[in-house]
C-alpha positions as CSV (number, residue, x, y, z in Angstrom):
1,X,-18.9,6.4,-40.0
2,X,-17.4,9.4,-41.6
3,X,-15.1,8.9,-44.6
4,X,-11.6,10.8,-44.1
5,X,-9.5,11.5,-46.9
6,X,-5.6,13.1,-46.5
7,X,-3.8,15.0,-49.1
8,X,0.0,15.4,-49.2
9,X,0.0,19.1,-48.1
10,X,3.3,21.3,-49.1
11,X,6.6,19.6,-47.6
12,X,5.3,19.3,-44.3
13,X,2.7,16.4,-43.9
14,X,-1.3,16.5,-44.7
15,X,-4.5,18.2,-44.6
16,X,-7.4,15.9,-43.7
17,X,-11.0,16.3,-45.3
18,X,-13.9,14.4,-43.9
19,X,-17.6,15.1,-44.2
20,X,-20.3,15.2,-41.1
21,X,-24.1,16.4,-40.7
22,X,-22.0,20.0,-40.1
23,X,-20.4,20.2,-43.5
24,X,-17.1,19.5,-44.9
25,X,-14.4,19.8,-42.4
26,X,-10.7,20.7,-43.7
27,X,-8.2,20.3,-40.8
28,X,-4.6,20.6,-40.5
29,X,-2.3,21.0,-37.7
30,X,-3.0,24.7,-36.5
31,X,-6.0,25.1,-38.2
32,X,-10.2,23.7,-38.7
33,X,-12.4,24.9,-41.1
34,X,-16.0,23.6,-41.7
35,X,-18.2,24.4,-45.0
36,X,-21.3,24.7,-44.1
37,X,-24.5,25.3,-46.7
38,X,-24.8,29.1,-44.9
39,X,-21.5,29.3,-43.1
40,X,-17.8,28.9,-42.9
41,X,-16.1,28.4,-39.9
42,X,-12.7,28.8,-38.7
43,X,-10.6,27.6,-35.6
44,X,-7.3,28.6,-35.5
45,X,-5.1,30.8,-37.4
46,X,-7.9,33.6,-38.3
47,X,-6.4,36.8,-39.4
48,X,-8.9,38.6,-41.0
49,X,-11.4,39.3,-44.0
50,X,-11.4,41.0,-47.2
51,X,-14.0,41.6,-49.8
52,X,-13.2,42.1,-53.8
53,X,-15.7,42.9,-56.5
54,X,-14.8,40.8,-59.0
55,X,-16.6,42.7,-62.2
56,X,-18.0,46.7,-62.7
57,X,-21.6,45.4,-61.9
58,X,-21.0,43.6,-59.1
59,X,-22.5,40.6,-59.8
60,X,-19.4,38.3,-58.4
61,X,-17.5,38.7,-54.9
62,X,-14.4,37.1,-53.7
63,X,-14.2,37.2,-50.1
64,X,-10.2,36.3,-48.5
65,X,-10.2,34.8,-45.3
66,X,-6.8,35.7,-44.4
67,X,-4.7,33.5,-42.1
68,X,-1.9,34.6,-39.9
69,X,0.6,31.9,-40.5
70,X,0.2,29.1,-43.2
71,X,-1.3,26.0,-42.8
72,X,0.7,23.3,-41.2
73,X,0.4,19.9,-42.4
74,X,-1.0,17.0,-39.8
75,X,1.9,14.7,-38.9
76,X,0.1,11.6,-39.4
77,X,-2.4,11.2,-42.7
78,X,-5.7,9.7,-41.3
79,X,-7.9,7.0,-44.2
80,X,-6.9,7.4,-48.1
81,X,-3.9,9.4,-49.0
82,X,-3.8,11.5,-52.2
83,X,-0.5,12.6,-53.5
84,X,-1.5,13.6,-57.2
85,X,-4.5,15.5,-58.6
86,X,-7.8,14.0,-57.7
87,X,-11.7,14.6,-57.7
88,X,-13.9,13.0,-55.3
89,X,-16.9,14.0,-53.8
90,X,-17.8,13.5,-49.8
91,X,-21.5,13.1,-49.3
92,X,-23.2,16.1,-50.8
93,X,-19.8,18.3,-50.9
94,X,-17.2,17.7,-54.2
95,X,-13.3,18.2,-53.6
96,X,-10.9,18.9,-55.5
97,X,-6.7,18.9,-54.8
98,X,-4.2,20.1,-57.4
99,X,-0.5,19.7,-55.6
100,X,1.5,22.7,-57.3
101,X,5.3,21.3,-57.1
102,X,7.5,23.4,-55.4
103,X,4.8,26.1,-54.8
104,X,2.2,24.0,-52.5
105,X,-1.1,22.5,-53.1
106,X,-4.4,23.7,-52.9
107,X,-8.0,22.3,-52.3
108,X,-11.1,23.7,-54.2
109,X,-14.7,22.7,-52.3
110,X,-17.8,22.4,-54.4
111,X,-21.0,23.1,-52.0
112,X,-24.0,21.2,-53.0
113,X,-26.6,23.5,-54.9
114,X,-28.6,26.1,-52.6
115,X,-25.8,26.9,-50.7
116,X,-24.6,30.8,-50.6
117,X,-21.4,30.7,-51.8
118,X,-20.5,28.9,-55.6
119,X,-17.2,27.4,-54.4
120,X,-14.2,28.0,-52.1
121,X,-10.4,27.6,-53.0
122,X,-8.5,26.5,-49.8
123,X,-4.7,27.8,-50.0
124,X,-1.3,27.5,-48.0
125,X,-1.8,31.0,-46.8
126,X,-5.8,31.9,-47.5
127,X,-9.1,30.6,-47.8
128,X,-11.0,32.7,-50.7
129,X,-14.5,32.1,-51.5
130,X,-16.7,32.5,-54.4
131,X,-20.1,34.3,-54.6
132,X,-22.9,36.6,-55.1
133,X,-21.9,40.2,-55.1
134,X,-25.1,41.2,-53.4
135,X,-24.2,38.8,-50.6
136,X,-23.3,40.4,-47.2
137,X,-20.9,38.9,-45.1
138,X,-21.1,38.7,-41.4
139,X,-18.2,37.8,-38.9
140,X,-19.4,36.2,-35.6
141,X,-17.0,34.9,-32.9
142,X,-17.9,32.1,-30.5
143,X,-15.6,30.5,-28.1
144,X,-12.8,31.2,-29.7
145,X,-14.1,29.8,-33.0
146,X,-14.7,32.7,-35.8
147,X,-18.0,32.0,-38.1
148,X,-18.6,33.7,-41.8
149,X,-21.8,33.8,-42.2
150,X,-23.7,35.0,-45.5
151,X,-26.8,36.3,-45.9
């Protein structure tokens, strides 16, 4: 059985985070995102994608994910409820959420090592993600469902 976690997201209920053989799942009301080792996916309020070099060389890239409205909060928490700053980790992912008062909250996923991205910062508004510069990025969409893929 997969453990589910909630965090007290903005003023207007909770995200859920629960861990499968897919990944890490994030969810909210209008919106589902998976981490996966090689892959992101998104259901729901895709906007689009932006790149940023983070250095001269190159070495680092920061890629938005930007979302067309923010992230509504789930009516209902489902299992534990976090309402202050925590660290956990959900099978081979880590989490952590840092609640910003008034501003929001935001969760920041740890991948297990050998995935392609170093981390990924999940926002009100955006989901940014952390990696290689030399790392291209690839937008697929299936049924509705957009996929990041890296390569």
């Amino acid at each position: 059985m997969a453990r589910v976690y909630s965090f007290k997201w903005r003023d207007c209920g909770y995200v859920a985070v629960s861990s499968s053989s897919e990944g890490l799942t994030v969810e909210g009301e209008n919106l589902r995102v998976t981490f996966g080792l090689r892959e992101v996916s998104v259901r729901g309020v895709y906007e689009g994608l932006r790149e940023h070099m983070q250095d001269q060389r190159g070495t680092k890239k920061t890629v938005y994910i930007d979302l067309a409205f923010p992230i509504k909060g789930l009516r209902e928490a489902r299992g534990t409820v976090f309402r202050s700053q925590v660290d956990l980790s959900l099978g081979a992912f880590g989490v952590s959420y840092t609640p910003l008062e008034p501003a929001g909250s935001y969760l920041t996923i740890y991948p297990p090592p050998g995935s392609l991205y170093d981390y990924a910062v999940v926002a009100p508004d955006k989901i940014a993600l952390f990696t290689m510069g030399r790392r291209q990025i690839y937008v697929m969409n299936e049924m509705g469902e957009k996929k990041i893929i890296m390569v």
